[in-house]
C-alpha positions as CSV (number, residue, x, y, z in Angstrom):
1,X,-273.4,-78.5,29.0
2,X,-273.2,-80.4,26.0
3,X,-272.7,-78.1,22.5
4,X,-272.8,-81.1,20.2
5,X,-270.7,-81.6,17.4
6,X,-269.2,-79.0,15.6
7,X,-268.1,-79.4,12.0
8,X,-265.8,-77.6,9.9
9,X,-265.7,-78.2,6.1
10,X,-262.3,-78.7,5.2
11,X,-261.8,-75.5,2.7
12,X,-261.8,-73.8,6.3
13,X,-260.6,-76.0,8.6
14,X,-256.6,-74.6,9.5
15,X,-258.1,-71.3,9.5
16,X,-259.5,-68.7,11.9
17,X,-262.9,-70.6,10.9
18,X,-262.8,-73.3,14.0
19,X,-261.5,-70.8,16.3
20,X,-264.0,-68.1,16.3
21,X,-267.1,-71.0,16.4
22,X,-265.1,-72.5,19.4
23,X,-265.0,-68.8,20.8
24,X,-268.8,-68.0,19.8
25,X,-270.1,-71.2,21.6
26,X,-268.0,-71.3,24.6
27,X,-269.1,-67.4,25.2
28,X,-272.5,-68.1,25.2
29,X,-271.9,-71.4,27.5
30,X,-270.2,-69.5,30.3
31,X,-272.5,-66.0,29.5
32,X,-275.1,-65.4,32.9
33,X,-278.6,-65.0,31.4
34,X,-279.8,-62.0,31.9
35,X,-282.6,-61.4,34.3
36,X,-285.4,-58.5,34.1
37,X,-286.8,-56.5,36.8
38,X,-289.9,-58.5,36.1
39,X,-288.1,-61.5,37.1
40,X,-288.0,-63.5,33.7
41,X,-284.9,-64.5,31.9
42,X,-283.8,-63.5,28.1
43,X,-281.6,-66.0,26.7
44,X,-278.2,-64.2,26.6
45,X,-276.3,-67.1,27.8
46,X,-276.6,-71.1,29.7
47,X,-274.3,-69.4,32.9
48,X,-272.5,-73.0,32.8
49,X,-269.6,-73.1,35.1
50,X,-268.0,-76.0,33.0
51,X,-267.4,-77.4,29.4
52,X,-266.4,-80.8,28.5
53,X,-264.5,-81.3,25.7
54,X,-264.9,-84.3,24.0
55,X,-262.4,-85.6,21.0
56,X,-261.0,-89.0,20.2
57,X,-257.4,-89.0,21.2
58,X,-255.8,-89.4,17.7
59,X,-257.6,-86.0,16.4
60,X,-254.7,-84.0,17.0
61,X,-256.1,-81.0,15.3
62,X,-258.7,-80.9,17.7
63,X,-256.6,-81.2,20.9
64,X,-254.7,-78.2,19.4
65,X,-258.0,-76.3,19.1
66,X,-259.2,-77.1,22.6
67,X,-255.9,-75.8,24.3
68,X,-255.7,-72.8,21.9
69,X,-259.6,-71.8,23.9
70,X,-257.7,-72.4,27.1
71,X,-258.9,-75.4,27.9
72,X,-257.4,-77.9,30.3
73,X,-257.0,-82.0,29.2
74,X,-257.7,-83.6,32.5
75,X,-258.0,-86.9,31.4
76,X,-258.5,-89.9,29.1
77,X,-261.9,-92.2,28.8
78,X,-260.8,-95.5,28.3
79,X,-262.5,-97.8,26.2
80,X,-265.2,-95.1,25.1
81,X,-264.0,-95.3,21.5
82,X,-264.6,-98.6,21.4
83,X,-265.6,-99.5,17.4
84,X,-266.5,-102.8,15.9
């Protein structure tokens, strides 16, 4: 699943702001849809098992954020911040 990028003006960035869009998001990422005797689905949530977490490696702030949510860094992509 790919949430796309999320963007905090800087009067609340620091704050409890990031955190609870992080939270909102991620709930409705890993949220089962739920399904209706009928058979049909009401959007309630993607039921991903996993989220990727995508930040360059020098935005410390939003490391910080990502392990605050409980997420685990499992690795670096090399050369994908490649800018002329």
């Amino acid at each position: 699943v790919e949430i796309g990028v999320l963007c905090i003006l800087p009067a609340f960035q620091r704050t409890h702001v990031a955190s609870h869009a992080v939270g909102i998001l991620l709930k409705y990422a890993f949220a089962l849809p739920r399904v209706t005797p009928s058979g049909e689905t009401e959007g309630h949530g993607l039921g991903a098992r996993r989220v990727h977490w995508y930040a360059h490696p020098d935005n410390e702030p939003s490391l910080r954020l990502a392990a605050r949510m409980g997420l685990q860094r499992e690795g670096t992509l090399r050369w994908s911040w490649v800018l002329p």
